[in-house]
C-alpha positions as a Python dict, from the first residue, in 0.01 Angstrom:
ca = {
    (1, 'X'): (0, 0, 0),
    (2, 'X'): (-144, -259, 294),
    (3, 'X'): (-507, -225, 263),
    (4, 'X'): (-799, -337, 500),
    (5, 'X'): (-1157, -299, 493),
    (6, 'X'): (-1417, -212, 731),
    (7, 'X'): (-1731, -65, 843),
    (8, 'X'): (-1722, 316, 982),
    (9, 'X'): (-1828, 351, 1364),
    (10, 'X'): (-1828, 728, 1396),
    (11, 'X'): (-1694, 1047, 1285),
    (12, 'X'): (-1431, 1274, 1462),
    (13, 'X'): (-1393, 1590, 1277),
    (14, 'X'): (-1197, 1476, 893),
    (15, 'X'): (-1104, 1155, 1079),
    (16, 'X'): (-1345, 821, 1073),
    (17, 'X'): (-1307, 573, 1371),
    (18, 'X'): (-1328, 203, 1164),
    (19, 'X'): (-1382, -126, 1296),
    (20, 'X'): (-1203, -404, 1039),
    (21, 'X'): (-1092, -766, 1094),
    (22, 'X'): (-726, -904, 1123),
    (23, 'X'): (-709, -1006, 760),
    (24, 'X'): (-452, -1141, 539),
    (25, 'X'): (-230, -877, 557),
    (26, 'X'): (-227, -930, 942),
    (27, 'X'): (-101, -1284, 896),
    (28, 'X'): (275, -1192, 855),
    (29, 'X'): (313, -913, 1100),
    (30, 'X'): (525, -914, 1394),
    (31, 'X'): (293, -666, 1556),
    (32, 'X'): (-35, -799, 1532),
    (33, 'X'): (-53, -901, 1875),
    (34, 'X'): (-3, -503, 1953),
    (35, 'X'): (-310, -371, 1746),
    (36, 'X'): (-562, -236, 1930),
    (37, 'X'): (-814, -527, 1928),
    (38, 'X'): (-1123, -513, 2056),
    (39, 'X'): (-1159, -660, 2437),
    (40, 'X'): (-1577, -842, 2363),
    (41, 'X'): (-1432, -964, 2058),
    (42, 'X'): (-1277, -1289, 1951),
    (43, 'X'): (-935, -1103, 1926),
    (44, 'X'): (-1013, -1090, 1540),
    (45, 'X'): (-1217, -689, 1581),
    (46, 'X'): (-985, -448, 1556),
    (47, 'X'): (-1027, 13, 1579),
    (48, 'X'): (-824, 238, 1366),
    (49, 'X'): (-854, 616, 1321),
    (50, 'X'): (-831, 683, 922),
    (51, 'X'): (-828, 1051, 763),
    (52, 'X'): (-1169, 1059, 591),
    (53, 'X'): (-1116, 1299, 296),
    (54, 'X'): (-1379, 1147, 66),
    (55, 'X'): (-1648, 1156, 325),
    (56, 'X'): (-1728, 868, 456),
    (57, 'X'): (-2033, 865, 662),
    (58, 'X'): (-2102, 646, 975),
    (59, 'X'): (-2241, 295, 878),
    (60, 'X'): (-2080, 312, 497),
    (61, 'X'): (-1817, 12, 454),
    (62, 'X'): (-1474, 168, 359),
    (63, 'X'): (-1136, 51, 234),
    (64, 'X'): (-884, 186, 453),
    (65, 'X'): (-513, 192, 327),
    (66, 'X'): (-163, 286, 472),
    (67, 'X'): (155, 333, 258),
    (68, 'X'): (410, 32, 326),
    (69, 'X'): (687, 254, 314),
    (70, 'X'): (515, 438, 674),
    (71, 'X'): (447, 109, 758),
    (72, 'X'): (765, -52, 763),
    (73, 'X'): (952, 292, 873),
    (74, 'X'): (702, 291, 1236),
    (75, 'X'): (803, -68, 1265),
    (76, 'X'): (1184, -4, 1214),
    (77, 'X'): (1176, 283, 1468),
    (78, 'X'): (939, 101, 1689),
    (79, 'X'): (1118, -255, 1702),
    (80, 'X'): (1470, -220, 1588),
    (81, 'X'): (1551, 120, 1756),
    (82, 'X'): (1485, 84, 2099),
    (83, 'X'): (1715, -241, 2088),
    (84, 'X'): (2012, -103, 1899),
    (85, 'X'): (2030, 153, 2153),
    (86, 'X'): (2011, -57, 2412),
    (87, 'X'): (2293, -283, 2283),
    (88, 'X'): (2513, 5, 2234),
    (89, 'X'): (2453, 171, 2597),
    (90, 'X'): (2519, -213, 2710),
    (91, 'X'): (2863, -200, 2584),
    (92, 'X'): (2911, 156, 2721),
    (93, 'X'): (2793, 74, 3060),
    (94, 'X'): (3033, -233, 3078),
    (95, 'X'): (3345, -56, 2923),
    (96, 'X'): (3300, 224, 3175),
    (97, 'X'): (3263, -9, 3461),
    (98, 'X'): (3563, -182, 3382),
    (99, 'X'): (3746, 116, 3325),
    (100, 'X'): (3638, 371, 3612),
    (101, 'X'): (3450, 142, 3862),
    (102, 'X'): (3702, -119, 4012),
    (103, 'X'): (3486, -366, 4228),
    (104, 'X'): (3153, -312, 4037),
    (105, 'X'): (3012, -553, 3789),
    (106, 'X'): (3054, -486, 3493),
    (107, 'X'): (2765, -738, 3340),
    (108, 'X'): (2501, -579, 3611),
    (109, 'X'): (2629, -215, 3479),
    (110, 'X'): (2589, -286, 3140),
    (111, 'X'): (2215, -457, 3212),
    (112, 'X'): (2132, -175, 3385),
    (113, 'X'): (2199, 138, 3166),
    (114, 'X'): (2093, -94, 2863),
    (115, 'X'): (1752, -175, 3027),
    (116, 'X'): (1752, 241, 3134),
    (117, 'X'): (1847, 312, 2801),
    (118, 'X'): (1566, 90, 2628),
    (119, 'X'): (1337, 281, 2837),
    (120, 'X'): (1443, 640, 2758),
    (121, 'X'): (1444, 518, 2418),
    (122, 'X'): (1098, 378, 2384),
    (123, 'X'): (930, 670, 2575),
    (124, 'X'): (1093, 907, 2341),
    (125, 'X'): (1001, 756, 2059),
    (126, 'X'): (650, 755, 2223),
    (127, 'X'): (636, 1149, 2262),
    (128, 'X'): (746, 1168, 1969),
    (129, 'X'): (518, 942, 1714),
    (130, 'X'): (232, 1142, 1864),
    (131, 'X'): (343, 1459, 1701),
    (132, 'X'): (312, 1260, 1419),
    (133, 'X'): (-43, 1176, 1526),
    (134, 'X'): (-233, 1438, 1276),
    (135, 'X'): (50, 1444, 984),
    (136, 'X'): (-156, 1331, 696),
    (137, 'X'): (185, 1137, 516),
    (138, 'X'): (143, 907, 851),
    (139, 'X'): (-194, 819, 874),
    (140, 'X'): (-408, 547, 733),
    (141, 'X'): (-626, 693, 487),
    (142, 'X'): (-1008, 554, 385),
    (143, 'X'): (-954, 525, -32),
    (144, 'X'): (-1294, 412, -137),
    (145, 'X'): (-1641, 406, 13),
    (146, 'X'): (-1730, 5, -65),
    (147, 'X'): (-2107, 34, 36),
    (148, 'X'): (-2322, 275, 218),
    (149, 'X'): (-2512, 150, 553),
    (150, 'X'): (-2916, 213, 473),
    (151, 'X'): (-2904, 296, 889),
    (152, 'X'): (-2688, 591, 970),
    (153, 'X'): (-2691, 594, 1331),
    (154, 'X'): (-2639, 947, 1472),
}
C-alpha cells in the first residue's frame, strides 16, 4: 500500500476531495510530473479524490492510501501499453509498405501508423480508465482520520 496524508477540502457525495504534498513516496515515480498539482502552489500541493467510507469530514487531516498492485497495473497500462502498440503497428506499417506500396517509404509509413496507433491507443485507454472512475478496487481510499480541523468550513 503507497500511502499519503493530507487535509480534506470538501465532500462530494462518499468521495473526499484531499489536498497532500509530494512526499516520499513521490520521490521514485516516473509520473510525478503528471499528478495533478496545484497551479498557486510551489509544484509540491497536490488534489486527489479518495472514497471516504469512514467519514471524513471537511477540515479533518486523513491518511489516504492506494493498493500498489492498482498502482503499478495504471502505470503498466498507462506507460508501457501505448508504446508496445506503437512498436508493433511500426513494424506493420513498414512490412506492408514494402510489400504492397512500391515507391512509398517505408520508414515514413511505419512513423505514421505507429504515431496513429499511439494515439488510438492512449485515447482508448482514456475512455476506458474512466469507467473505472467509481470502481471502489481502483480508487484511493482515506484509511484513518489523523486529526479533526476545530473549523469545519461549510
Amino acid at each position: 500500500m503507497m500511502e499519503e496524508e493530507g487535509r480534506v477540502v470538501a465532500i462530494d457525495g462518499r468521495f473526499a476531495i484531499i489536498h497532500t504534498e509530494r512526499g516520499s513516496s513521490c520521490d521514485g515515480c516516473h509520473a510525478k510530473a503528471s499528478c495533478h498539482a496545484m497551479s498557486d502552489t510551489d509544484g509540491k500541493a497536490m488534489e486527489m479524490r479518495a472514497l471516504n467510507d469512514i467519514g471524513a469530514s471537511r477540515g479533518d487531516l486523513v491518511k489516504v492510501a492506494i493498493d500498489s498492485t492498482v498502482l503499478l497495473k495504471s502505470s503498466f497500462l498507462v506507460y508501457i501499453v501505448p508504446v508496445v502498440v506503437m512498436i508493433i503497428f511500426g513494424v506493420i506499417g513498414d512490412s506492408y509498405a514494402r510489400n504492397s506500396m512500391p515507391g512509398s517509404d517505408p520508414d515514413l509509413v511505419a512513423g505514421a501508423v505507429g504515431i496513429t496507433a499511439f494515439i488510438i491507443t492512449f485515447l482508448l485507454i482514456k475512455v476506458w480508465s474512466r469507467s473505472l472512475d467509481n470502481k471502489p478496487e481502483y480508487q484511493p481510499r482515506i484509511v484513518r482520520i489523523m486529526g479533526s480541523s476545530s473549523l469545519h468550513h461549510r
